[in-house]
N, C-alpha and C positions, 0 to 999 in steps of 0.2 A: 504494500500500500504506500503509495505516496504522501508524502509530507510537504509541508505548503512552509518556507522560511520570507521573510521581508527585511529589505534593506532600504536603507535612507543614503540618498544624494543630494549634493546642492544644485547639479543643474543639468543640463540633456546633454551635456559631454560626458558627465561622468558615473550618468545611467546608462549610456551606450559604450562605454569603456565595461561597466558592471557585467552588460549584458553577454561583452564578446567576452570577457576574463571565465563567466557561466558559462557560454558556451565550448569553449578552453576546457574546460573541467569537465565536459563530458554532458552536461544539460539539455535535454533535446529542446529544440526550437521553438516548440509548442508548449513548452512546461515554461516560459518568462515570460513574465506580463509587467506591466508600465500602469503607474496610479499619480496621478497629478492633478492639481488646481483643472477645472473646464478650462481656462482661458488657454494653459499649458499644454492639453490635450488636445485641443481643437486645431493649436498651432502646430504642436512639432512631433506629436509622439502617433506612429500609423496607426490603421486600424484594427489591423492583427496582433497589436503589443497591448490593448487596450485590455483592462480587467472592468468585465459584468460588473456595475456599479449599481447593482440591486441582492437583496437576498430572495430573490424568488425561488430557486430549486430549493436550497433546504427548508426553506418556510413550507413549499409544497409538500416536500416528504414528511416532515412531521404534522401535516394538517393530513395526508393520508394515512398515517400511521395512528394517528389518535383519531381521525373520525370513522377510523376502519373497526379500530377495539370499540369504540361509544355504540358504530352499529351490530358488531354481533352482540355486544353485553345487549342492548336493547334487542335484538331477536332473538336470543336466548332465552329471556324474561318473559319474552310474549310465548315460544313456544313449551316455558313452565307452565303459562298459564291456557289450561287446559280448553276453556272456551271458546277460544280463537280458533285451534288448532291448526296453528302455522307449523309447516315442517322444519326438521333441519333445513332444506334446501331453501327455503323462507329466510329461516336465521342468516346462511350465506348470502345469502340476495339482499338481506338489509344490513350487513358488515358492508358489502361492493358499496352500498347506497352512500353508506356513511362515511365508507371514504372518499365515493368521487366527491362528496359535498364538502369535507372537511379540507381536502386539498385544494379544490378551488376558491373556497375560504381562505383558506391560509397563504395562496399563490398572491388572492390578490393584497393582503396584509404587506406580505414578502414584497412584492412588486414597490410597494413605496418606502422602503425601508433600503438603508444603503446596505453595502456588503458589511462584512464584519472588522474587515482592514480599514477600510473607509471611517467606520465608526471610530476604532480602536485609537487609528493615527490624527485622525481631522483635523488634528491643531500642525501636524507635520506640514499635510499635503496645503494646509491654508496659509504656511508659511512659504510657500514656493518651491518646497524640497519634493523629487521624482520620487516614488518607492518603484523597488523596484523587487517582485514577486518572484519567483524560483520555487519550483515545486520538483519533488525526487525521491527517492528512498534515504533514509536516513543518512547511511552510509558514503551515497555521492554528495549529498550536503553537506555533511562533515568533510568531506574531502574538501569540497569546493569552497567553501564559504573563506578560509583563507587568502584562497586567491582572487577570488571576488573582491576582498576587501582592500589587500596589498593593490590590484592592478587598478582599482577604482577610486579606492578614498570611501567609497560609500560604509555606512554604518551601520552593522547588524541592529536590530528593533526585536524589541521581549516577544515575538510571535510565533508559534511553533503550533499547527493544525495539520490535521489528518485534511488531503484535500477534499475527502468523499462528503467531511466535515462541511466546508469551506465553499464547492460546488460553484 
């Protein structure tokens, strides 16, 4: 499983020095993302470097994981209660119910709500500093994150997430 690490730059030189010192290290191309002020992003950083600046996938997963357990505990309950007599296949049918509802509850929650980097850093990125994201196994990280920082200047940041986490 991949792990999600973040590093702080002062400016699109020395994200793009971070980016190839990662890539140096073994970091595939599609595991480095770029997080910056709008003004910063709109100007200089592509589009394929850009990090999802929403939490909507894991707000989704966990609004279908809870609205999946709400509907079978409620189909359950209905078919204890003898009067109804909803089948199991009933109960399963109202778990499916209650997760598509809980996850598009929760998509749309997730939807306005920034990532969790975004949160965490906000006073970084609103200072004009790039982050710059790197995700891997543990092991290439540790590897890399040295020479990320020697070839860059950029500054490791307290973040360390599973990226399934992170999404």
């Amino acid at each position: 499983m991949k792990i999600r690490h973040v590093f702080s730059t002062p400016d699109l030189d020395s994200a793009q020095a971070a980016v190839s010192a990662a890539r140096d290290a073994g970091v595939h191309n599609d595991d480095i993302l770029l997080i910056a002020r709008s003004d910063i992003e709109l100007e200089s950083i592509p589009n394929d470097r850009k990090e999802a600046d929403t939490d909507l996938m894991p707000a989704a997963l966990r609004g279908a994981g809870i609205g999946g357990a709400a509907g079978l505990a409620a189909g359950l309950a209905v078919v204890a209660a003898t009067p109804i007599a909803l089948t199991l296949a009933g109960a399963a049918a109202a778990a499916m119910a209650g997760a598509m509802v809980g996850c598009w509850a929760s998509a749309l929650v997730g939807s306005s709500l920034p990532d969790p980097i975004r949160r965490k850093f906000h006073d970084e990125i609103e200072a004009g500093r790039i982050l710059v994201v790197v995700d891997g196994s543990k092991e290439l990280l540790t590897a890399a994150e040295p020479r990320i920082v020697a070839q860059s200047g950029a500054t490791p940041l307290p973040f360390e997430a599973h990226k399934a986490a992170v999404a």
